[in-house]
N, C-alpha and C positions, 0 to 999 in steps of 0.2 A: 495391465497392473491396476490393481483396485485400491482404495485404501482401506488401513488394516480394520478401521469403525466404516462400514459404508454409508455414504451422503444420507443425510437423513431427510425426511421427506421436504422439512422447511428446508435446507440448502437447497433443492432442488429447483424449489420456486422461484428459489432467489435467483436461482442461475435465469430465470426466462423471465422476470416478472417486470423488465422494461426499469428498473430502479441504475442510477448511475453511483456506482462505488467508488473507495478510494481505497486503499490497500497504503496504511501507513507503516513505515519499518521505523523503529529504533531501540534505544538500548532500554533493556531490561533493569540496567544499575540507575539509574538517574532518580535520586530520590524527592521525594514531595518534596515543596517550597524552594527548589532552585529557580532560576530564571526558563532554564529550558523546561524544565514541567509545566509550571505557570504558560507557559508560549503554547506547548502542544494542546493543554489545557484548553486555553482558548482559541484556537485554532480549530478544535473539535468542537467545541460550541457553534461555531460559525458554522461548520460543514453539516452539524446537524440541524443547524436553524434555516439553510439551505435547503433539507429536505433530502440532501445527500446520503446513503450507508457510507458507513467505514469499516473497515478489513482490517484489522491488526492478529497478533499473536495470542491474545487473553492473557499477557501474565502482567508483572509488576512493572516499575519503572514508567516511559514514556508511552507504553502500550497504553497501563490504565489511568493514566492522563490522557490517553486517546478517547477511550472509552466511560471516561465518566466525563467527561466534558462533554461528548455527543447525546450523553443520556441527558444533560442539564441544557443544552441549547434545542434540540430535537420538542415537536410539538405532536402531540399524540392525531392531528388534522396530516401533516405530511407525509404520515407514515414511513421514516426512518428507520433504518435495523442499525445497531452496532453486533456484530460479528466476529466472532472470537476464532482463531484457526488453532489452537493446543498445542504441545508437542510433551512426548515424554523425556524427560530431562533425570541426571544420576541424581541429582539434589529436588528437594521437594521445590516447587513453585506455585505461589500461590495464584489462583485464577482469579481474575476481573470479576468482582459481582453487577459489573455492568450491561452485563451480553444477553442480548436476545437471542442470538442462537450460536450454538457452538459445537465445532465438529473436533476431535484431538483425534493423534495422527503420532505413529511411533516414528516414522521417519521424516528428515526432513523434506527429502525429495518429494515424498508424497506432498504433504503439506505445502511447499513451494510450487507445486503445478496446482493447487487447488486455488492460492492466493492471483495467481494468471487469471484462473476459469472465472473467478468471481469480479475482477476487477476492470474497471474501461480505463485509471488511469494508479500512479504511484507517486507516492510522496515518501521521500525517505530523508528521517531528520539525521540527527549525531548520534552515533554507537560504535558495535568495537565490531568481532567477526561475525556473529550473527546478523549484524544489520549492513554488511561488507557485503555476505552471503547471497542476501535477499536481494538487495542492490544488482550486485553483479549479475545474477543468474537473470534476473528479471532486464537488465540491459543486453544481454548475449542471446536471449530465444527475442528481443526484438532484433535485432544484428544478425542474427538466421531467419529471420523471418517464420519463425515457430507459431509466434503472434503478432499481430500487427504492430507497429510502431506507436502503441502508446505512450504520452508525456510521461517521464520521471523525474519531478520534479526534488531539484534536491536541497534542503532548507538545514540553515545552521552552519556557524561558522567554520568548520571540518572542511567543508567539500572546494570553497573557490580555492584554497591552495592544492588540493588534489585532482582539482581538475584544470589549474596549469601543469602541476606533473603527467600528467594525462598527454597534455598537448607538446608539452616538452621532450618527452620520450617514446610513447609508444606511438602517438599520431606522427612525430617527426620524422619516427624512423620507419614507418610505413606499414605498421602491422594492425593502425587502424586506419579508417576513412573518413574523411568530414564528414562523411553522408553518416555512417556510425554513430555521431555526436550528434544531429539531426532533433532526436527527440529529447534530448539532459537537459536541461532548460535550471537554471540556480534561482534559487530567490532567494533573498537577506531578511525580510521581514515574509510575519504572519499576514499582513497585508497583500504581497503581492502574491504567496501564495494560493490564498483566496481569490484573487479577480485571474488569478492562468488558473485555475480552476472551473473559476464562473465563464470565463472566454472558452477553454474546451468542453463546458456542457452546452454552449450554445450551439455549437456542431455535430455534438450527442441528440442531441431534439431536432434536429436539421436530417440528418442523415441515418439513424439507428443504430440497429445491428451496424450498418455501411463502417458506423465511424472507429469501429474494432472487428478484427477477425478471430480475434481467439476462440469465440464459440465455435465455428467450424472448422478451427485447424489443431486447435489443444485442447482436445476434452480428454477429462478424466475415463484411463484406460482401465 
């Protein structure tokens, strides 16, 4: 299965050109000047003054807090992408004029194996089902082992009570495995997301390709 816009040449590079990404999820609603914009805000600054890409959705809310923070901390020597994945939606949405490149994609499913292909790890802040979506599809192909067990890390006050409910019912009652939980790693601050970030690049530049498999086990059909 292809997608319905095929990869355009710059995705392509991106898929091989040795750059470590981040593939951020959240909500779409979160409007300028709240505290959580402001946080993702600066959180993309850092990732792009790292020298890191980031992967988001290209549209409004916490995405282009993602993406215009990376364009503002990124330094034109490191050579950084921010990356826009599109999707068509029944209501208009406006896209990030932050992206340097960007592919849009009428399904989700497409677009959700594309966000795998490009990514070595996941950060997903606070959102509703779209960022549930991403989340969970991106935790269950590491749980089949689809792609390797990359970090998902999950940031914002949402997730440490859903992931005692996590550990309360579905882990208690045995339809998941510790080993499962293995790679969801929480953070509470923009801080410590940053350094489990800067900690798993240092085993990215240790090991390569090694320290993900998705290149050779989930490419785009």
């Amino acid at each position: 299965m292809k997608p319905i816009n095929p990869a355009p040449d710059d995705i392509s590079r991106e898929i091989t050109d040795g750059h470590f990404r981040i593939a951020l999820f959240g909500s779409a609603r979160t409007a300028p000047g709240t505290k959580l914009y402001k946080d993702i805000h600066e959180l993309a600054k850092l990732i792009g003054a790292h020298g890191f890409d980031i992967v988001t959705g290209g549209g409004p809310g916490l995405m282009e807090a993602a993406n215009s923070g990376h364009a503002i901390g990124r330094s034109k020597k490191n050579g950084s992408h921010s990356i826009g994945l599109t999707i068509t939606l029944p209501m208009e949405v406006p896209q990030s004029k932050h992206l340097d490149i960007k592919q849009h994609f009428e399904r989700f499913s497409e677009r959700l194996d594309n966000f795998m292909l490009l990514s070595q790890m996941v950060v997903v802040t606070s959102g509703g089902v779209g960022t549930f979506l991403e989340f969970l599809y991106s935790w269950q192909l590491t749980q089949v082992k689809h792609i390797c067990s990359m970090p998902i890390i999950l940031y914002g006050e949402m997730w440490a009570d859903f992931l005692k409910w996590v550990e309360q019912y579905p882990l208690k009652d045995g339809f998941i495995s510790p080993q499962d939980m293995s790679n969801i790693l929480l953070a509470k601050t923009k801080e410590e997301v940053i350094a489990k970030i800067e900690q798993f690049y240092e085993v990215f530049q240790k090991e390569g390709e090694n320290y993900c498999l998705n290149y050779k086990l989930y490419k785009i059909r």
